[in-house]
N, C-alpha and C positions, 0 to 999 in steps of 0.2 A: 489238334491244331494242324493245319494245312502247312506243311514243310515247303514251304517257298524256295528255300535256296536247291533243295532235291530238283525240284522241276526246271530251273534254270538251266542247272550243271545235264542233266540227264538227256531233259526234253523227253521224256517218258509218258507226260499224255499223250493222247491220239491228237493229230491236226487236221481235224476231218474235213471234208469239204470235198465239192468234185470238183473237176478242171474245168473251168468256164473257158467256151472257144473263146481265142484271142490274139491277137500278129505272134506272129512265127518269132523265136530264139535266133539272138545273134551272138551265140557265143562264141568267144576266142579271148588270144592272150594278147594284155598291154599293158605294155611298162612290167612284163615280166609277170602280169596278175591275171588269174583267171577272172574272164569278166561279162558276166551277164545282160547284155542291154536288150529293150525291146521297145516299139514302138517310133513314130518317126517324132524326129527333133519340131520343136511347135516355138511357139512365143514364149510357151509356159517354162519355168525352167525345169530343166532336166531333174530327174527322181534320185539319190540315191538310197540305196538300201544296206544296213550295217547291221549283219544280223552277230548274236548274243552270243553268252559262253557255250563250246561246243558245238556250234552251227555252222553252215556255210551258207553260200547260194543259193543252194540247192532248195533251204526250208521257204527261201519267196518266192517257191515257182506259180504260186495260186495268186500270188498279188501283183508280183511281174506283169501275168497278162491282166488284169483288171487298171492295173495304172498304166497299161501302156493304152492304152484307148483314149488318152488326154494328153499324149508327150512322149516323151524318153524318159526311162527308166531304167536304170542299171542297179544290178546286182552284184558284188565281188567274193573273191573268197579270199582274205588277210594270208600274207606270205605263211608259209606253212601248214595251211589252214585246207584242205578241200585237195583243188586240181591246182594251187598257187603254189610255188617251187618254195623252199624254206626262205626266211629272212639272215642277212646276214647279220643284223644284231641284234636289241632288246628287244622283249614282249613289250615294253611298257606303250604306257597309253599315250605319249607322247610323239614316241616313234610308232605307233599305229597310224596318230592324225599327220604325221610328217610322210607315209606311205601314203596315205587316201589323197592328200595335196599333188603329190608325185601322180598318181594314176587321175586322177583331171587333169592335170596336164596333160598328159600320155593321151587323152579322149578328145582334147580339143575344147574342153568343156571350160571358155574363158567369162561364162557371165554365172553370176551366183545361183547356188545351189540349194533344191529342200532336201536336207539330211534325215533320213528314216531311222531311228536307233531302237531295235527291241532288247531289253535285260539287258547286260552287261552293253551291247554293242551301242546304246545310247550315251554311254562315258565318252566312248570313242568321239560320236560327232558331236557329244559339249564339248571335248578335248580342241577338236577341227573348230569349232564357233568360236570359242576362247583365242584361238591362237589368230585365226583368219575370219574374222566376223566379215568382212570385206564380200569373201566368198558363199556367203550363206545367206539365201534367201528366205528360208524359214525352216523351224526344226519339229519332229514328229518324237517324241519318245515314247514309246511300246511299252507297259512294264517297265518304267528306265530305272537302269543306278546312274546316278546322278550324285555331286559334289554335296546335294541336298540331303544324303545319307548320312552326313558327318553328324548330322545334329540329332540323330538318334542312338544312342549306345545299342538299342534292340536289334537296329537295322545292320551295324557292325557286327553284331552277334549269327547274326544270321547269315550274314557275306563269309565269316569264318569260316560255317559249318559247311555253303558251298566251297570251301580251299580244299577241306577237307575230302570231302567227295568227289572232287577233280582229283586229287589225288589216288584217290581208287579208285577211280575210270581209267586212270594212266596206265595202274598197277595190274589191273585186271587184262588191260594192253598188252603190260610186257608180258604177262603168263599165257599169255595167247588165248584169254577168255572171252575178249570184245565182240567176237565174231558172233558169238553165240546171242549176244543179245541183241547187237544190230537187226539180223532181219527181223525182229519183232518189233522194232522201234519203228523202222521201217513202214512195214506191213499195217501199224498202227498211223502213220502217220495221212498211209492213203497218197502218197505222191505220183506223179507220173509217172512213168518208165525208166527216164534217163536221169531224172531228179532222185527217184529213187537208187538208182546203182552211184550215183555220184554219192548218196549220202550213205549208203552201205559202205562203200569203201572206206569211207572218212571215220565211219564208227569203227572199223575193223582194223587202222592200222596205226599199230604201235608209235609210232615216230608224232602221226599226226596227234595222236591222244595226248602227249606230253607237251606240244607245243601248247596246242588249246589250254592243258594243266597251265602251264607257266603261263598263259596268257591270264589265265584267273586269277594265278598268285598276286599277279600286279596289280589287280581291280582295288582293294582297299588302301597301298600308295598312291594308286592316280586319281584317288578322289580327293586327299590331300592337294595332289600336284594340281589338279582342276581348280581347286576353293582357291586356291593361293594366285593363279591366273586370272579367278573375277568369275569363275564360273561360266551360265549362261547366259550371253550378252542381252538385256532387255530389250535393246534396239530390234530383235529377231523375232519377229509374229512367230510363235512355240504354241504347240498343239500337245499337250500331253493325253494317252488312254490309258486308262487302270480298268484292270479287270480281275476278279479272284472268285474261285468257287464258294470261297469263304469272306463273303466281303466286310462283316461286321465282326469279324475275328478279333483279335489284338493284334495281332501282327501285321495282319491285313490291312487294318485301318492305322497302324504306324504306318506303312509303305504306301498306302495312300496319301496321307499328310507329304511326305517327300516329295512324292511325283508328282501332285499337285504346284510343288512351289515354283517352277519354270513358268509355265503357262500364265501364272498368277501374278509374277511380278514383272511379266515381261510387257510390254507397252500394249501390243495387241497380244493373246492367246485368248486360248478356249481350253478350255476341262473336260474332255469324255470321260463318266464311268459308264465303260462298257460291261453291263448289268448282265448277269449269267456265263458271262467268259472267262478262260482260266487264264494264267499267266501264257500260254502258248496261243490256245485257240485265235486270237485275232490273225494269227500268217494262216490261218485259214479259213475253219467255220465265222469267224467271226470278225472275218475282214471286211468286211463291209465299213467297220470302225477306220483302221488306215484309208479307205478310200476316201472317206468322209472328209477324213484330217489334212489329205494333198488335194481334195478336189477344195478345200478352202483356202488352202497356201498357193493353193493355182490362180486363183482368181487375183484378179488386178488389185483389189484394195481389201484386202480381208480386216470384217470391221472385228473390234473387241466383242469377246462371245465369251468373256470366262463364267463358267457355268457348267450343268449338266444338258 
C-alpha cells in the first residue's frame, strides 16, 4: 500500500517537469514574510499559493511561472518556514490563516482572493475561508487535508503516522543528518537554480525542520478547530485535484471520498482526478491540473462542473 502520509512529510518523489519560460520573480520580504509574486496584477484575482508539510515557495516555482501568464500570483513561505524569519507564536492553523490575512494586507491585495492549498497547506486556506470567506474568491485544494478528514478514522490514522515522521525529519536535523538527504531530494525534484538552493537549505536546517515538525503536530487539532468553524464555505466556487499512484487502493480511495467533499457541496465546484499523478507531481509534471483549476476560478462566472 502506498504510504501517503511518507510522501506528504518527506516530499521524496521526483517533481519532474522542466521550467517553462515565464515573467521574471519578484521576490522580497512583506509584512516580515518571504514572498514570491509574479506576473502583472489583471482583473482576475490574484493567485495565492499555500504550499504543504515540509515545503516552502520554493516547490511552486514551475506553477508560479505557468499562472503568472493570466494575473498575480504569489507564493510565500509561513514564518519559520524557508527565507521567513520565525513566528512569534503558535504553529497552529489558526495563527497560520491570521499570518496570510496579515501578509495581503502588507501586499495591497484588498479584493478577494483564489487560495491554492496542496497536503496539509490546504487546511491552512480552509482555515483563511472559514474565518474570512469575504476575502476568498475561490479555493483550489492539491491533495488537501481538509476538516473532511474527521469522518474517516483511516484518514486520522494516516495523518499520525505523518506526526510521526516529521518527528524523524526534526530528529535527523538535530543529529546533523538532513543535509545528507537534501541534495537528493533536491536533485530529484529537478528545480531551478535558486529554487533549488532555497530549498536545500530548508531541508538542511535544524531550527527550520522543527518548526515545519510542529507545524504538523497541529494538522489533526486544526481539523477539529476547522469542522467546528463550518469548515468550507459553500458559497466559494472550490476546485478540488486528487491524484495517487495507487488510486484504487484503500487508502487512496478513503482520501479521495475526503477531498472530493469541498468541491461537492459547495454551490459551484468541479472534481479533478488527476489520473497517473502522485500526491506531489501536480507542482510540477502534472501541473497542468492547478492551471486547469485557477484558469476556471479565473473566469468571470465559473459554471458547476462537479465531475471528472
Amino acid at each position: 500500500m502506498v504510504n501517503l502520509a511518507a510522501m506528504r512529510v518527506l516530499g521524496f518523489l521526483a517533481l519532474i517537469g522542466l521550467l517553462a519560460a515565464g515573467p521574471a520573480a519578484a521576490a522580497s520580504r512583506v509584512g516580515g514574510l518571504y514572498v514570491d509574486c509574479r506576473g502583472e496584477a489583471t482583473t482576475a484575482p490574484t493567485v495565492i499559493l499555500e504550499s504543504g508539510a515540509f515545503g516552502t515557495s520554493a516547490d511552486w516555482d514551475l506553477v508560479l511561472d505557468d499562472l503568472a501568464r493570466g494575473g498575480r500570483v504569489c507564493a510565500y513561505d509561513r514564518a519559520g518556514v524557508g527565507e521567513s524569519p520565525p513566528r512569534g507564536g503558535e504553529e497552529d492553523v489558526t495563527s497560520i490563516a491570521e499570518e496570510l490575512a496579515s501578509l495581503l494586507d502588507a501586499l495591497g491585495e484588498t479584493r478577494p482572493v483564489i487560495l491554492v492549498g496542496h497536503s496539509n497547506g490546504a487546511l491552512y486556506a480552509e482555515a483563511f475561508a472559514a474565518l474570512w470567506p469575504e476575502r476568498v474568491a475561490g479555493l483550489v485544494y492539491v491533495n488537501g487535508v481538509t476538516s473532511n478528514d474527521l469522518s474517516d478514522p483511516l484518514l486520522l490514522a494516516d495523518l499520525t503516522r505523518e506526526r510521526r515522521l516529521s518527528n524523524l525529519a526534526a530528529t535527523a536535523g538535530d543529529l546533523g543528518l538532513a543535509q545528507l538527504g537534501a541534495g537528493s531530494v533536491v536533485k530529484e525534484e529537478a528545480l531551478p537554480a535558486e529554487a533549488a538552493r532555497r530549498k536545500r537549505t530548508f531541508l538542511s536546517h535544524p531550527r527550520e525542520l522543527r518548526i515545519a515538525r510542529d507545524e504538523d503536530r497541529a494538522i489533526v487539532p486544526g481539523l477539529y478547530i476547522i469542522a467546528n468553524l463550518g469548515g468550507s464555505p459553500v458559497q466559494i466556487p472550490t476546485v478540488t485535484i486528487f491524484g495517487s499512484p495507487d488510486p484504487d487502493g484503500h487508502l487512496a480511495s478513503a482520501w479521495r471520498t475526503a477531498e472530493e467533499l469541498p468541491a461537492k457541496r459547495a454551490t459551484r465546484g468541479w472534481v479533478l482526478e488527476a489520473i497517473g499523478a502522485s500526491h506531489v507531481s501536480p507542482l510540477a509534471r502534472d501541473r497542468a491540473w492547478v492551471a486547469a483549476a485557477v484558469d476556471w476560478l479565473r473566469s468571470p462566472s465559473p459554471s458547476s462542473d462537479v465531475g471528472h
